[in-house]
C-alpha positions in Angstrom: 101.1 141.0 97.9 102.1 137.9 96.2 99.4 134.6 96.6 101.0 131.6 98.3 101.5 128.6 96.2 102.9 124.6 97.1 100.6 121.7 97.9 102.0 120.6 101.2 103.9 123.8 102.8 106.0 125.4 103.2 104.5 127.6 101.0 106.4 130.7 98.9 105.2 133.1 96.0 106.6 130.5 93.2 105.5 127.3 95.0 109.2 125.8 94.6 109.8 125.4 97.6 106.9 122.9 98.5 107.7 119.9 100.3 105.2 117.9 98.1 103.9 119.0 94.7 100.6 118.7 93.2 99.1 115.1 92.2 99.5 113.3 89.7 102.1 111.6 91.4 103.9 109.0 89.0 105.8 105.4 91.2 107.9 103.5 89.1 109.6 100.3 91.4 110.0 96.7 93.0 107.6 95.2 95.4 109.6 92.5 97.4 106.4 90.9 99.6 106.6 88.6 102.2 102.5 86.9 103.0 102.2 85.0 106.3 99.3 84.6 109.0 98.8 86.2 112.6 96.1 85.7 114.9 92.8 87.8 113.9 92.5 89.2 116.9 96.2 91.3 116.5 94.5 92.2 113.1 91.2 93.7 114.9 93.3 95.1 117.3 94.8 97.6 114.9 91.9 98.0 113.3 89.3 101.4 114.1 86.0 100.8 116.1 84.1 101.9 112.2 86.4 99.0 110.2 85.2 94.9 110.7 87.4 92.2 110.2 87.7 91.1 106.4 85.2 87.9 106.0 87.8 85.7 104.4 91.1 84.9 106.0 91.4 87.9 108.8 94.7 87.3 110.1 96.2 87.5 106.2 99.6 90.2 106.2 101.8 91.3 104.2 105.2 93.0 104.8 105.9 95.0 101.9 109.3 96.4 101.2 109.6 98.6 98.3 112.3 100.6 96.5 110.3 103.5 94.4 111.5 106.4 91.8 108.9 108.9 91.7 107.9 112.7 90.2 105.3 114.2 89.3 103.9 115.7 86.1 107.1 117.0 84.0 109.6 114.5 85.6 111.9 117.2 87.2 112.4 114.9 90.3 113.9 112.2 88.3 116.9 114.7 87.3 117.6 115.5 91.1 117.8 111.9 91.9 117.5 112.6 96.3 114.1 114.6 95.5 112.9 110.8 93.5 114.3 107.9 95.2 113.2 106.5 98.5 112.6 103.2 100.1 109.6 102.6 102.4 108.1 98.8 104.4 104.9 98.7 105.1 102.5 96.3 106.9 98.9 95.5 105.0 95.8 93.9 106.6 93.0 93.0 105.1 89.3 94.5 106.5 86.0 95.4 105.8 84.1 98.7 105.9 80.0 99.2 104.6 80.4 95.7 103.7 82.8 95.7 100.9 86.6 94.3 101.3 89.5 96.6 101.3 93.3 96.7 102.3 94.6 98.6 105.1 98.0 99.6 105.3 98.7 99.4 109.2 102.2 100.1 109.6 104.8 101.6 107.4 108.0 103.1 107.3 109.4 105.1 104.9 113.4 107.4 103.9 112.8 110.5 102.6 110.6 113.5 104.3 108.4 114.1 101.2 107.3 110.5 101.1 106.2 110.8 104.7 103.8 114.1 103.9 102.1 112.6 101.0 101.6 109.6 103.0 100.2 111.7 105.8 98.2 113.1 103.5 96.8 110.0 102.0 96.2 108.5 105.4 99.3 106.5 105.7 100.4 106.3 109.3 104.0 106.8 107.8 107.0 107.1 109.9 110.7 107.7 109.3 112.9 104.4 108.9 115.9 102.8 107.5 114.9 100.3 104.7 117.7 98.2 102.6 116.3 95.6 99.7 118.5 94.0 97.6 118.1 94.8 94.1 118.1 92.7 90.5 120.5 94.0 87.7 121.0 92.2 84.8 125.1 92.2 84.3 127.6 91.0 87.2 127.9 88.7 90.2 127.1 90.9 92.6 123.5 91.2 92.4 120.2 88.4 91.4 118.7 87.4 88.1 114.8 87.2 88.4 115.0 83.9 88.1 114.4 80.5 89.8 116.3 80.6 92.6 116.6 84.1 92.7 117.3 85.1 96.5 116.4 89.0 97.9 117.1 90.3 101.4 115.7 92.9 103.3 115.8 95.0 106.6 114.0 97.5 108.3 115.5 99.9 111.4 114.0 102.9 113.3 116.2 105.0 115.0 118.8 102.2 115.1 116.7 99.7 116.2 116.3 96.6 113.5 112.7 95.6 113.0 112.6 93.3 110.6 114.8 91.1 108.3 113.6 88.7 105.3 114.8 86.1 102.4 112.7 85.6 99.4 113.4 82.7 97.2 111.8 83.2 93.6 110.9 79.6 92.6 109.0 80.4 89.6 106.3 82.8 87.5 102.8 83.7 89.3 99.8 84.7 88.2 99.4 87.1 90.7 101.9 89.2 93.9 99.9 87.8 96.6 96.1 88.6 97.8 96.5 90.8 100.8 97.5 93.9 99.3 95.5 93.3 95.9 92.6 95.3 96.4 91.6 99.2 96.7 93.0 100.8 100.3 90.4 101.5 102.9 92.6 104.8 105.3 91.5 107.2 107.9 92.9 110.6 107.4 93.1 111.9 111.0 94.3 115.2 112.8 94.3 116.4 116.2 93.2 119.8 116.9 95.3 122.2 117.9 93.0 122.5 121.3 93.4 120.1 124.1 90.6 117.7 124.6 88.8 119.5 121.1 89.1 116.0 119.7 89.9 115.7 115.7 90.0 118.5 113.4 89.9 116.0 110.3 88.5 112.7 110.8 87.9 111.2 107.2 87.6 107.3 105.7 89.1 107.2 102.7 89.4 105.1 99.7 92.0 105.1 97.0 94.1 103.1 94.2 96.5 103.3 91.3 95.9 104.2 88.1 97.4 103.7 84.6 98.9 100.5 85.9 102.4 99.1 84.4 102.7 95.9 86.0 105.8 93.2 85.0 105.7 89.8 85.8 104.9 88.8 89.4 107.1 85.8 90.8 106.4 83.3 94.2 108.6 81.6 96.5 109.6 80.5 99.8 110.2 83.3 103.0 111.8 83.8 105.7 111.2 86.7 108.0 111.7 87.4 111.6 110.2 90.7 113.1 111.4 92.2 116.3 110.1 95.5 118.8 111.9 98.4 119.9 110.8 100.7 122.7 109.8 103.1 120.2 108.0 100.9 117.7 105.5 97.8 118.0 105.7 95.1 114.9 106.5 92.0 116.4 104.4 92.1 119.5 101.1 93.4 117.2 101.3 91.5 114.2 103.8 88.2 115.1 104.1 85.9 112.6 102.1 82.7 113.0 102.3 81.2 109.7 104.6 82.0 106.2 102.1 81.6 103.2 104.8 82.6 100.6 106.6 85.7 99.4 107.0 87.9 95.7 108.7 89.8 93.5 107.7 92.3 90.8 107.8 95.6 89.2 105.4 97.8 88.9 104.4 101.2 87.4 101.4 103.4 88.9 100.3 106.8 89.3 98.2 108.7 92.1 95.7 110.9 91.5 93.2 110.9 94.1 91.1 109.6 96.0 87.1 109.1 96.8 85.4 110.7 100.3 83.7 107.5 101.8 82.5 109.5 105.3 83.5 112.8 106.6 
């Protein structure tokens, strides 16, 4: 009898037909980021019992929308284009755990089913939306320069309901994409068990980050974003915009390849 193979069933005898394939997983793409401010208590609201507030500006989010090409070891992916591409927007908090500052991706929405397993996976609460950012080419009029005055829109929708919609007006070069989502992530990785009332079969806090990090230039400017609910998704009503600090643009180049077991 043949051994199984795959990282993330289904699994066959050859593995091919895995929905996700082992790490490393390689992200090449475009952050478009919009910062702003909500009240800290929406912030600790999302937050588990184990997680504190982060010490220094609690209420700090940011709305992330980016459009990724991505494969793993060998590149096959990036010759079958619909197994590479996907789009995801994802809210980030800030928090603290043990003491030490992390970010905490709350939210986040993503295209393709293989981005939502290796989210799930990671400890992404990922979900399946329908994510449009407008993208820079070099050659035409009918897309932006990166460039002052630059302008980039984007949408978010779930199951035909729009949740979000933004501007971002480069103004200039930065010396950095924003502070909210600059540091390691701080996830749960969580499963019901199959039993009722048996409580969680996997209940892990995780961290985890990039490595081999290709970044390009950040660039700031001014945002506009309005965020709405649905009766199947909450992002206006738990995380309303207060305050705009500011949104970004840049590429960036990273690779996955694990994590680190904080508690089991």
């Amino acid at each position: 009898m043949s051994d199984l193979r795959g990282f993330i069933p289904p699994l066959t005898p050859s593995g091919s037909s895995a929905l996700v394939p082992a790490m490393p997983w390689h992200y090449s793409g475009t952050l478009l980021t919009v910062e702003y401010r909500t009240d800290p208590s929406n912030v600790r609201a999302l937050l588990p019992a184990d997680v504190d507030l982060a010490p220094e500006d609690p209420g700090a989010v940011a709305l992330i929308w980016a459009d990724w090409q991505s494969c793993s070891d060998g590149g096959a992916e990036l010759l079958d284009p619909t197994r590479s591409q996907y789009l995801e927007t994802f809210a980030v908090v800030r928090c603290s755990f043990e003491g030490k500052t992390y970010s905490r991706c709350v939210l986040i929405w993503v295209t393709t089913d293989f981005a939502i397993a290796r989210g799930w996976f990671q400890g992404y609460p990922k979900k399946l939306g329908r994510i449009a950012v407008t993208r820079a080419m070099n050659h035409g009029k009918a897309a932006p320069r990166v460039q002052p005055g630059a302008k980039f829109g984007a949408s978010l929708a779930a199951y035909d309901h729009r949740l979000a919609s933004a501007v971002v007006t480069l103004r200039e070069p930065s010396a950095t994409n924003g502070f909210v989502n600059a540091l390691p992530m701080l996830h749960h990785r969580i499963m019901p068990a199959i039993e009722r009332g048996a409580g969680l079969s996997l209940n892990e806090v995780v961290t985890m980050s990039g490595v081999d990090a290709d970044l390009g230039q950040p660039w700031v400017g001014d945002a506009e974003l309005h965020l709405a609910d649905s009766q199947w998704d909450e992002l206006a009503s738990v995380l309303p915009v207060r305050e705009i600090i500011g949104g970004y643009y840049r590429e960036v180049g990273v690779t996955f390849n694990g994590g680190t077991l904080l508690r089991g």
